[in-house]
N, C-alpha and C positions, 0 to 999 in steps of 0.2 A: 176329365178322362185322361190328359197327358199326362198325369203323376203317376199313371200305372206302367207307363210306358218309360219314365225315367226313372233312369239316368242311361238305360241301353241303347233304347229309340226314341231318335232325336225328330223323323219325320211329321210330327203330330204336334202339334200344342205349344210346341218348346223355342221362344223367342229367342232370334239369332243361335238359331242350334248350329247354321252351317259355318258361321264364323266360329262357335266356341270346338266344333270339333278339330276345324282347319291350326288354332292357336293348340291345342292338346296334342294333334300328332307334329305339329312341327317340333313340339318340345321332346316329344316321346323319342321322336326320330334322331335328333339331337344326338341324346345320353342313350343311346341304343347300343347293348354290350354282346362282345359276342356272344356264340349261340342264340343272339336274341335277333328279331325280326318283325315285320310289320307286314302282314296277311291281308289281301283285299278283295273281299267274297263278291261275286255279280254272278243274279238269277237273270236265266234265258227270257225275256216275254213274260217278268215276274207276274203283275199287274194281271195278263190274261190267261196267265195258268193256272190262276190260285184255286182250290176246290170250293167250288160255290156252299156246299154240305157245310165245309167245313167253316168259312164265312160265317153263315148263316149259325150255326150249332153256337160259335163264338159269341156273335153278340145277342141270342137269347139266353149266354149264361153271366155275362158280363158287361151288357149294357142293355135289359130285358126291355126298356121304356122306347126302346127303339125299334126291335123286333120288329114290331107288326108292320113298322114301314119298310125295313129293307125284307122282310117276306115277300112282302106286295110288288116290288121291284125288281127283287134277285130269283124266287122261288119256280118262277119257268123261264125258259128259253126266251133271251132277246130278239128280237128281229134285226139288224142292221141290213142296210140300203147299200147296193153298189151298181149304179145305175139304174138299167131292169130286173137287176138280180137280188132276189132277197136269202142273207147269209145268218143262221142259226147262231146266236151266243149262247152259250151253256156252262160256259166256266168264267171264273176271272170278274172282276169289278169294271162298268163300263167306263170308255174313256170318257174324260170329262165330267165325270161323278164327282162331283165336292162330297162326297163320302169315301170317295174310293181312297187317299190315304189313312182315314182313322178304320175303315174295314179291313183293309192291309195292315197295316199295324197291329189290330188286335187280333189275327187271325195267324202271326207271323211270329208270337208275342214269347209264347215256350222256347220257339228255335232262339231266338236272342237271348236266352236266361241259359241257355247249354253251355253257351261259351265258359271257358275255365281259365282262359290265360289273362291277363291281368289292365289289358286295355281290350275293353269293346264297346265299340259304338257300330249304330248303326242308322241308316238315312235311306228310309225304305229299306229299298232292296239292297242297297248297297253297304257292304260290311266291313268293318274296321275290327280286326283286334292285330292283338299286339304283346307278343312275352317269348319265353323257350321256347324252341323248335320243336321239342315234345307236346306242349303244349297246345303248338298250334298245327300238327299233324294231326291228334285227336281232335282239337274242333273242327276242322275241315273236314275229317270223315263225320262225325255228329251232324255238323251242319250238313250235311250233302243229304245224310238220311232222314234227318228230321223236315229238309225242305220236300224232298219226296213224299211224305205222309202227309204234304200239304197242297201237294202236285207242284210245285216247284224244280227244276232242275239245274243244277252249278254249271255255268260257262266257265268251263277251264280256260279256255282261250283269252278269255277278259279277265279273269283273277291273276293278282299282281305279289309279287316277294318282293318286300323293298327291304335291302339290307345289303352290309357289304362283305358279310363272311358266306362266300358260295359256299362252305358246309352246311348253312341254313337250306340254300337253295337248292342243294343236291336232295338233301334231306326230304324237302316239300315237293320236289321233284319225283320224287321213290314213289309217291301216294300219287299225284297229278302232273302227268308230264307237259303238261300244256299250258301249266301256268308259267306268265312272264317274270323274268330277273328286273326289277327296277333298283340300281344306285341309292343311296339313300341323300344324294345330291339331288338327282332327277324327280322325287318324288312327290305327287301332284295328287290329292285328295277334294272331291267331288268336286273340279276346274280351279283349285286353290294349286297355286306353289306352295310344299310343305319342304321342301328339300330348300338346296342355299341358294345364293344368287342366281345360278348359272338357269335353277328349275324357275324362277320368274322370269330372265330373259325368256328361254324358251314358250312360256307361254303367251307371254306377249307379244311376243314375234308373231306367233301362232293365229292369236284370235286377230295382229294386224295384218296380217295376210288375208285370211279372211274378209274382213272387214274390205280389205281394195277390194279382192274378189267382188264381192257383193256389193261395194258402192257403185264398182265399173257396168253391174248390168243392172243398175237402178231404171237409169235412163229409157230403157227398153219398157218400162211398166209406164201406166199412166202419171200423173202427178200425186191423186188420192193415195193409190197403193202405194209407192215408192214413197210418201210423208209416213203413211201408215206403217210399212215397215219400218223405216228407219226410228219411228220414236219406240216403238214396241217390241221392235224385237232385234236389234244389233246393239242393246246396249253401249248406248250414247244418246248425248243432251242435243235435242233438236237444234236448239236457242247458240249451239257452241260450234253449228255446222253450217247454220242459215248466214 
């Protein structure tokens, strides 16, 4: 199933997709001429706005041998649990679905084939292209509306112009005032430094800060949790702490 989804959508199938995206925009970014720019698209609550119909319609037309099971799964309302309260799911693939990114994907599949400008990738929800400022004015409005006929909606406020001729930025600005100016020094794709030295200090600065944070109220948890997190989920070697 990931060959239908490559070379756009790297979310699915696609070994060391976030490493080969992260070496492709640092290059992109590099040899970036004027007029030219790097656009970076983020849906609101992508995962639980998607239209279930539309899920659904997707993989009984392109992956039919599956159907019957995510009918059985998605075709009514969820129930989730929030103490004594029981909360209706209706839309969206649930969390913790090991289907939920090849559902997302395939259902997401046409908006990533719109794209016209000359680099795009995408990682889930998250979008990469990259070419003229004309170019990537009209996929911004395309993508806005083709996310909308999926029940999708564009967080301007999270979408990035990484580039360093502010005529790009005014320009993308005309259509979304809300999207961010990023340097094309400073620029960082899906927790990757893509920009120069200065965008790797800063994120490792970043996640060490952090990382005190989070070591300093270890203490406070038991032993179990406080091992449990730190192997799973702060990203680092037990064996390099103990």
């Amino acid at each position: 199933m990931s060959t239908a989804f490559y070379p756009t959508q790297l979310g699915f199938g696609i070994p060391r997709a976030t490493e080969a995206a992260a070496h492709a925009a640092r290059c992109y970014i590099q040899h970036l001429q004027p007029v030219y720019g790097v656009l970076k698209l983020d849906f609101s609550n992508a995962f639980n706005s998607l239209f279930r119909d539309v899920m659904l319609q997707t993989v009984h037309d392109r992956l039919p041998e599956l159907y019957r099971f995510v009918y059985l799964c998605y075709s009514k309302s969820s129930h989730l649990r929030f103490g004594d309260i029981i909360l209706t799911s209706d839309e969206g693939a649930q969390q913790g679905d090991p289907l939920g990114p090849v559902l997302y994907c395939m259902a997401t599949l046409q908006l990533t084939h719109l794209v016209a400008s000359e680099t795009n990738m995408w990682y889930l929800d998250d979008g990469t292209i990259g070419g003229h400022v004309d170019n990537l004015c009209n996929d911004f409005l395309a993508s806005k509306c083709a996310g909308e006929q999926v029940g999708l909606q564009l967080n301007e406020a999270k979408c990035e112009i990484v580039t360093d001729d502010m005529a790009v930025c005014h320009r993308i600005r005309d259509i979304a005032p809300a999207v961010k100016h990023i340097s094309c020094g400073k620029a960082v794709l899906l927790g990757a430094p893509v920009g120069d030295a200065s965008s790797v200090d800063d994120v490792l600065n970043e996640k060490l800060t952090n990382f005190r944070y989070l070591s300093h109220n270890l203490p406070q948890l038991n032993s179990h949790d406080a091992l449990f997190l730190l192997r799973h989920c702060f990203s680092t070697s037990v064996r390099q702490t103990l």
